[in-house]
C-alpha positions as CSV (number, residue, x, y, z in Angstrom):
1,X,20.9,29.3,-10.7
2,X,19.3,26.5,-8.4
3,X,23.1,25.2,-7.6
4,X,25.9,26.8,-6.1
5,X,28.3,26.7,-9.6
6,X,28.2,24.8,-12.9
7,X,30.6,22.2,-12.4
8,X,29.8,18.9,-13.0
9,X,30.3,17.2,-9.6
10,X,28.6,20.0,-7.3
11,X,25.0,18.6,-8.9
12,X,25.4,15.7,-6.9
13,X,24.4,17.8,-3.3
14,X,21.5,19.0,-5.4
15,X,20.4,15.0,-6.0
16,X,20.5,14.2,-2.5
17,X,19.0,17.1,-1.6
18,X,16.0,17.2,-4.6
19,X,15.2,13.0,-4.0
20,X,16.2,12.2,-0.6
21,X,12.3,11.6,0.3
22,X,12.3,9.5,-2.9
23,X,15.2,7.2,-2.6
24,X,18.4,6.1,-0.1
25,X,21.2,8.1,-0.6
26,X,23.6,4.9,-1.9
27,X,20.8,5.1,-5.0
28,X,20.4,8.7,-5.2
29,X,24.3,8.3,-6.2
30,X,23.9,5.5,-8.4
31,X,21.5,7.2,-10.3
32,X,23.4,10.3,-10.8
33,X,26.6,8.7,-11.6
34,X,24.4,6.5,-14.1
35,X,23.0,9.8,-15.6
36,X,26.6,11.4,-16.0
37,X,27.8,7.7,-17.9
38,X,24.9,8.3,-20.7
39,X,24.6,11.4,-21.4
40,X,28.2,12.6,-20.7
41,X,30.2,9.6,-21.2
42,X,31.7,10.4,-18.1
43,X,32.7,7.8,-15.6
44,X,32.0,8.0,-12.2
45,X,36.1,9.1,-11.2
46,X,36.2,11.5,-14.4
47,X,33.3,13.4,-12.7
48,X,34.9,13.4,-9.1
49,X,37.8,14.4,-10.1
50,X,38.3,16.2,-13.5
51,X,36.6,20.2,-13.2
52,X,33.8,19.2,-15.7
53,X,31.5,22.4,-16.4
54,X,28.1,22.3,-17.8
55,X,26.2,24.6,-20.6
56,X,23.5,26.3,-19.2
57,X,21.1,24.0,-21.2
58,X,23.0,20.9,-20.0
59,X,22.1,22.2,-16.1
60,X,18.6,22.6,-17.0
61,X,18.8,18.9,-18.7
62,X,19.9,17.6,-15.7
63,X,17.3,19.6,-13.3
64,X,14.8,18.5,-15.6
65,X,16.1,14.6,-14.9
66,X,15.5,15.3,-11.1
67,X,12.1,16.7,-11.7
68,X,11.0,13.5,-13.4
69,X,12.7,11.1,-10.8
70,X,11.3,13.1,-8.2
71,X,7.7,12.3,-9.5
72,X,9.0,8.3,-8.9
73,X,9.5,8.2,-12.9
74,X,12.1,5.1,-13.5
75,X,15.4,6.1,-15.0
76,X,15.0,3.9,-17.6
77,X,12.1,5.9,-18.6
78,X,13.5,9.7,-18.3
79,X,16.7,7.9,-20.1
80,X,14.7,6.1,-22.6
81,X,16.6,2.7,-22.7
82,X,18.0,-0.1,-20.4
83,X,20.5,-2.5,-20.0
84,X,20.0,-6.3,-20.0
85,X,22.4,-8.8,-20.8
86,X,24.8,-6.9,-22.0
87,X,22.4,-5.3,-24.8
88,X,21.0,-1.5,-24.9
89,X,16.6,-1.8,-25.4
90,X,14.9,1.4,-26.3
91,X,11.9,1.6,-23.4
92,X,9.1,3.4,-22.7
93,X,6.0,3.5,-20.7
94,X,4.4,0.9,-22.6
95,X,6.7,-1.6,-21.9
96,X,8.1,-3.4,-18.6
97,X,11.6,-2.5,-17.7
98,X,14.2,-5.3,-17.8
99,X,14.4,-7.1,-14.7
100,X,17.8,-9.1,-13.5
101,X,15.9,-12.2,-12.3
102,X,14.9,-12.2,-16.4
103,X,18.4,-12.0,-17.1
104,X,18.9,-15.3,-14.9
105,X,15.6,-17.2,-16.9
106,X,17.6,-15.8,-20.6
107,X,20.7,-16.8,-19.6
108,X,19.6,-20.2,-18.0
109,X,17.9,-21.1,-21.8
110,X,21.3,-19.9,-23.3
111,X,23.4,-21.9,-21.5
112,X,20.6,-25.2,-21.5
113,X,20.5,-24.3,-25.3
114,X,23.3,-23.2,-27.4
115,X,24.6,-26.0,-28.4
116,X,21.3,-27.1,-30.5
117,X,20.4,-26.5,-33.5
118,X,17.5,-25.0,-35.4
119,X,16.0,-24.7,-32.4
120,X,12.0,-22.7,-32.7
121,X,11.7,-20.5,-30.0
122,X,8.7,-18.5,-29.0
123,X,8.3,-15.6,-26.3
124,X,5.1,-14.9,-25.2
125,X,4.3,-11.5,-24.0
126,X,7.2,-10.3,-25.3
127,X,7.4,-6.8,-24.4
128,X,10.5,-4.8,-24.8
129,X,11.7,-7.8,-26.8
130,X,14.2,-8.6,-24.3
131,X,13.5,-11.4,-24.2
132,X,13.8,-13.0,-27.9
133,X,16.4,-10.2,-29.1
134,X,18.4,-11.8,-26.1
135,X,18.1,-15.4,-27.3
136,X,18.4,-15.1,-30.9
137,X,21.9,-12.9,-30.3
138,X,22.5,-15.8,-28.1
139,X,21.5,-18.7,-30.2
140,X,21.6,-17.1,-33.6
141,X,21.0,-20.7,-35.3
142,X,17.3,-20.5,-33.8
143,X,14.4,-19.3,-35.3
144,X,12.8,-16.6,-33.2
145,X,9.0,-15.8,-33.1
146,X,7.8,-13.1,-30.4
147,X,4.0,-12.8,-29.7
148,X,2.1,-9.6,-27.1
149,X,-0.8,-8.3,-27.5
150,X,0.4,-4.8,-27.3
151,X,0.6,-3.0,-30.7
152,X,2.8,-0.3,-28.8
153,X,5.1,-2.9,-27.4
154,X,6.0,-4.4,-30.3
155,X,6.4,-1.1,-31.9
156,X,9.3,-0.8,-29.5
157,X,10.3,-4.7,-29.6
158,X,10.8,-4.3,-33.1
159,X,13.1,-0.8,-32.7
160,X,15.0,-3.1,-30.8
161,X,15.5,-5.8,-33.1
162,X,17.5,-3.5,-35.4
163,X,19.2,-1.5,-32.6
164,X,20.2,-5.2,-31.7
165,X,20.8,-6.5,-35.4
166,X,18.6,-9.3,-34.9
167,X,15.8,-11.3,-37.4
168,X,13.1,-11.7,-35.2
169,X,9.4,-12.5,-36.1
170,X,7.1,-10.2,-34.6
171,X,3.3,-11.6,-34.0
172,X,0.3,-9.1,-32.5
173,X,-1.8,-12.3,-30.8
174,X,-4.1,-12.3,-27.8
175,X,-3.0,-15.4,-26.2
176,X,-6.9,-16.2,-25.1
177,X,-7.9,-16.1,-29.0
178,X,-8.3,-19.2,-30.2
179,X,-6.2,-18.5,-33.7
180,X,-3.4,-18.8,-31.5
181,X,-4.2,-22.5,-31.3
182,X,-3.4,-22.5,-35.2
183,X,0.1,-21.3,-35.4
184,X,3.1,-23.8,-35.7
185,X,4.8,-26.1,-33.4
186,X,7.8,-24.9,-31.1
187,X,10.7,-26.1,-29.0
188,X,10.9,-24.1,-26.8
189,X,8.2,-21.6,-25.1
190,X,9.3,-18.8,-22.8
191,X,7.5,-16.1,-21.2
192,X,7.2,-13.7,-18.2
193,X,3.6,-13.4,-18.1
194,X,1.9,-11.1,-16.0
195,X,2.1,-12.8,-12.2
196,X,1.8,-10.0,-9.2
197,X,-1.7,-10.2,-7.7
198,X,-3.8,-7.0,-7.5
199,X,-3.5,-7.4,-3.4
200,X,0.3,-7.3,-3.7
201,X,0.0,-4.3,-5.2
202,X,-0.5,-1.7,-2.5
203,X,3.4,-2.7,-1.6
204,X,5.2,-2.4,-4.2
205,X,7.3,0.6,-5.2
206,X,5.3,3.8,-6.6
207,X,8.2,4.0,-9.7
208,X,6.2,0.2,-10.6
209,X,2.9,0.7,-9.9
210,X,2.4,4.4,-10.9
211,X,4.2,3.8,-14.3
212,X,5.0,0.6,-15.8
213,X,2.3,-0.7,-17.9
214,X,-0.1,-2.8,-15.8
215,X,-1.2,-5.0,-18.3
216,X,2.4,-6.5,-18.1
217,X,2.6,-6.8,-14.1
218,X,-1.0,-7.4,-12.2
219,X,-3.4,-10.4,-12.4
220,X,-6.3,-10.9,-10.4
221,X,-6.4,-12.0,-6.8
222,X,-9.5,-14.5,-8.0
223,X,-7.3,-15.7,-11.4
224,X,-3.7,-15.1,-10.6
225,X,-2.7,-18.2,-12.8
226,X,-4.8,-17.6,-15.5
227,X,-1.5,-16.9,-17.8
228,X,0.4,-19.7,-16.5
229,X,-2.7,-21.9,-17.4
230,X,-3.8,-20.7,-20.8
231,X,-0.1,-21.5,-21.9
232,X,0.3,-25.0,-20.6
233,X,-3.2,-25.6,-23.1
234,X,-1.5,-23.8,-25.6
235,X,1.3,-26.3,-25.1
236,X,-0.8,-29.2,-25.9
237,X,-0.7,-28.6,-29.2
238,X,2.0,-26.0,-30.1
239,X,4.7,-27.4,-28.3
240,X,6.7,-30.2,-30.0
241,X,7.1,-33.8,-28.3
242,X,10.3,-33.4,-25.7
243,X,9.6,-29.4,-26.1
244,X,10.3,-27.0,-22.9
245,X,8.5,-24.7,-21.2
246,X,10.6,-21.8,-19.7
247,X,8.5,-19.6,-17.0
248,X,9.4,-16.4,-14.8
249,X,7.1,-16.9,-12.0
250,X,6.1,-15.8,-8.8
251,X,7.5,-17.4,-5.5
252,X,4.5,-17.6,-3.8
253,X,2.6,-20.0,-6.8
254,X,6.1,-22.2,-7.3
255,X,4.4,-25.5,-5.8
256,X,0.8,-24.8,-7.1
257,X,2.1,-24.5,-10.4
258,X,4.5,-27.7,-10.7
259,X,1.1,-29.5,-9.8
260,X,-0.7,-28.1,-12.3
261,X,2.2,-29.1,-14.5
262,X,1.5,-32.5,-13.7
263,X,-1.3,-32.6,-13.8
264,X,-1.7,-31.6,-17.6
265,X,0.5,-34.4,-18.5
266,X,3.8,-32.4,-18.6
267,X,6.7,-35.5,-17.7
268,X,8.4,-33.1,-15.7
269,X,8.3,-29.7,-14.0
270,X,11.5,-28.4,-12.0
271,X,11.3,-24.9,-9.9
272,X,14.6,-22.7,-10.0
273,X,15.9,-20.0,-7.5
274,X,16.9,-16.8,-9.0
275,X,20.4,-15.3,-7.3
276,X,18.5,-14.1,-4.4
277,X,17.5,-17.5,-3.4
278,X,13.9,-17.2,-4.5
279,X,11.6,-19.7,-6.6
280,X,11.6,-17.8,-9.3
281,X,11.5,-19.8,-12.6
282,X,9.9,-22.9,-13.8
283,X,11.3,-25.6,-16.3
284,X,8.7,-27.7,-17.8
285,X,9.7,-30.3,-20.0
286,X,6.2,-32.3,-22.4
């Protein structure tokens, strides 16, 4: 046996031990006591303090979990969903994990939002479908309309959308095709484009680089707007008269892009900090 006994609690020295070259110990524990909550429905106290024993195929389960974290696999990944907003979302390599600072740009349009009605709402890049599910659970009087062109991702958005019990219309659309330019007006456009430039790379975390989807994190050093861009021409002509524009973006572009803004006309562009203090989102209004 590769711990000392089968009780629950005594896998936690294994963890630390297994992933200390991985991650702190404060997260080493978060992630076990997170592994124990979803596949045990065991809360943190229950497994300090009640003599939980494990099968031998729930041991191997749970050496199995360490193997894969100890590659720099996300949890969310070996686990096969995350959290966000309250909601569970089936993920999996071919989509980005939830972020928190996407939590703040959802629940900023939610609470800017509510109130209206029959809004049309479009998420672009939509991923996981975080993003819309969110939104229409949230403002279940709009109409919902997610775009990416990932067939895999919107295999999984749409899982979501009935985990979630939402109506959401799902569109496959390469946002540089010009057919895109035909579809309907909106009032709202949202989206977390891709934003990290390839030289940022090298210093990010090897659980993000090695395995989330690339296509949904890195732009190029010599285009690393080219997202941003593309959507404020889409705007031109798919976003309706007093419309807004709702962007995740990256701190470092926050000025460049309000000019940009601007300049294409837009009446106003406000940056936001996220909860860490951070440019993080922009509000664009036509």
């Amino acid at each position: 046996m590769f711990v000392s006994s089968n009780l629950l609690r005594d896998l936690l020295p294994y963890f630390k031990r297994k992933l200390k070259s991985v991650y702190e110990e404060e997260e080493i524990e978060s992630i076990f006591f997170r592994i124990t909550e979803d596949t045990l429905n065991l809360t943190k106290r229950k497994v300090l303090t009640e003599d939980k024993r494990l099968t031998e195929s729930e041991l191997l389960t749970f050496k199995e979990y360490v193997d894969h974290l100890a590659k720099n696999e996300p949890l969310q990944y070996i686990l096969g969903e995350a959290d966000f907003l309250g909601l569970k979302f089936k993920v999996s390599p071919a989509v980005l994990i939830p972020r928190p600072e996407t939590e703040e740009l959802v629940d900023l349009i939610i609470r800017e939002n509510k109130t209206k009605s029959e809004l049309e709402i479009l998420d672009i890049g939509c991923g996981s479908g975080c993003i819309p599910i969110s939104l229409k659970k949230n403002i279940p009087q709009s109409k919902v309309t997610a775009m990416d062109i990932s067939s895999a991702a919107l295999e999984i958005a749409k899982i979501n959308s009935v985990i979630n019990k939402t109506e959401i219309t799902f569109l496959e659309r390469d946002l540089f095709s010009d057919s895109v330019l035909e579809m309907q007006q909106f009032d709202i456009i949202v989206s977390n484009p891709p934003y990290i430039a390839d030289s940022e790379r090298e210093g990010m975390h090897a659980n993000v680089k090695e395995h989330e989807p690339a296509i949904a994190l890195f732009v190029p050093d010599s285009d690393p707007l080219k997202f941003y861009n593309r959507i404020f021409y889409f705007a031109q002509t798919n976003l309706k008269p007093d419309g807004l524009i709702y962007f995740e973006i990256n701190p470092y572009f926050a000025d460049e892009l309000t000019k940009i803004a601007l300049q294409n006309k837009f009446s106003s562009a406000i940056v936001l900090t996220d909860l860490s203090g951070k440019n993080r989102f922009l509000k664009v209004t036509k």
